[in-house]
N, C-alpha and C positions, 0 to 999 in steps of 0.2 A: 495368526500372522496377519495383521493390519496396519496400515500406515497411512497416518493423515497427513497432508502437505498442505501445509495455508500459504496464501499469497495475499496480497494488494495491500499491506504494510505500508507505512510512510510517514512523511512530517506535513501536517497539514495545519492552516490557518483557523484558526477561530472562526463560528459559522461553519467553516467546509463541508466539505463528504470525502468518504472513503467508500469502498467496500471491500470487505474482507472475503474469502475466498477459499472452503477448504473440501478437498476432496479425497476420501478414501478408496486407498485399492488393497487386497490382495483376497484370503479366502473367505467372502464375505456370504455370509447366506441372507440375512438381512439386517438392516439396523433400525432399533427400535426408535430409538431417539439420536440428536444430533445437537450443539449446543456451542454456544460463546462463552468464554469466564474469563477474566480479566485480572493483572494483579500487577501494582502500581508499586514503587520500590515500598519497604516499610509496610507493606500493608497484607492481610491476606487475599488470595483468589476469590473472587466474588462472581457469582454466576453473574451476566451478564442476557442472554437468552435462549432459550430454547425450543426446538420444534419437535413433534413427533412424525412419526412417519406416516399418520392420518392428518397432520397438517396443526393440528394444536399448538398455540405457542404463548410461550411467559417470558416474560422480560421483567428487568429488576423495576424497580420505581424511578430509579434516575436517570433509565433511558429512554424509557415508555413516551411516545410521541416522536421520539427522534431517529430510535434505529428500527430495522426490520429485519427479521429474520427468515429463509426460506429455503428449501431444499429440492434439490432434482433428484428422485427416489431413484431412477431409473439410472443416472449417473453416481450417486451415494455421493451428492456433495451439498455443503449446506452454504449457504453467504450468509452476509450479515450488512446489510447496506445503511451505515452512519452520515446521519444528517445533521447538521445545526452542532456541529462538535465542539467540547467547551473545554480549555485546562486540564481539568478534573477528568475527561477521559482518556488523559495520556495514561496507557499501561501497555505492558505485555500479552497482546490477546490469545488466547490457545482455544485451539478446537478440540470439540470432546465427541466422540461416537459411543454411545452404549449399541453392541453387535453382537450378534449370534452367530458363529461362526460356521464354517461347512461342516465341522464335526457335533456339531450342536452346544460348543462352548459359549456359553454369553460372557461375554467381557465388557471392560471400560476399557478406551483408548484416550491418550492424548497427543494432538499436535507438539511441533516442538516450539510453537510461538511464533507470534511476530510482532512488531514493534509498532505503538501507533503513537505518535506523539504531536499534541496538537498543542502551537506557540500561540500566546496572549496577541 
């Protein structure tokens, strides 16, 4: 039993920043990794980026320079701070936790989304 809740969703202008915002709670032992993916109407979900819990992080090619990814181990939430945002990143973003639970189940989790849509 895990639940992720993302926040700071919105309509943002060309150029802008957002940051996204998602934090898991319930019976969590630890979470190995933590992650963005995004998925634009028509298209499929595309990883977007991710961190592990030793702080390692990949991002796709399209956002690399522009977003960051970062997590507070101690809270089990990760951001995702979008800079310089273009058209092309309007989608649906979901957060993802890969978790090991207090029974020692390792699962995937996914947020239920949030909307980012950025106007020309």
């Amino acid at each position: 039993q895990v639940q992720l809740v993302e926040s700071g969703g919105g309509l943002v202008q060309a150029g802008g920043s957002l940051t996204l915002s998602c934090a898991a709670s319930g019976s969590i032992f630890v979470i190995n990794a933590m992650g963005w993916y995004r998925q634009a109407p028509g298209k499929q979900r595309e990883l977007v980026a991710t961190v592990t819990s030793g702080g390692s992080t990949n991002y796709a090619d399209s956002v690399k320079g522009r977003f960051t990814i970062s997590r507070d181990n101690a809270k089990n939430t990760v951001y995702l701070q979008m800079n310089s945002l273009k058209p092309e990143d309007t989608a649906v973003y979901y957060c993802n936790a890969d978790a090991v639970l207090s029974s020692g189940l390792r699962r995937n989790y996914w947020g239920q989304g949030t909307q980012v849509t950025v106007s020309s």
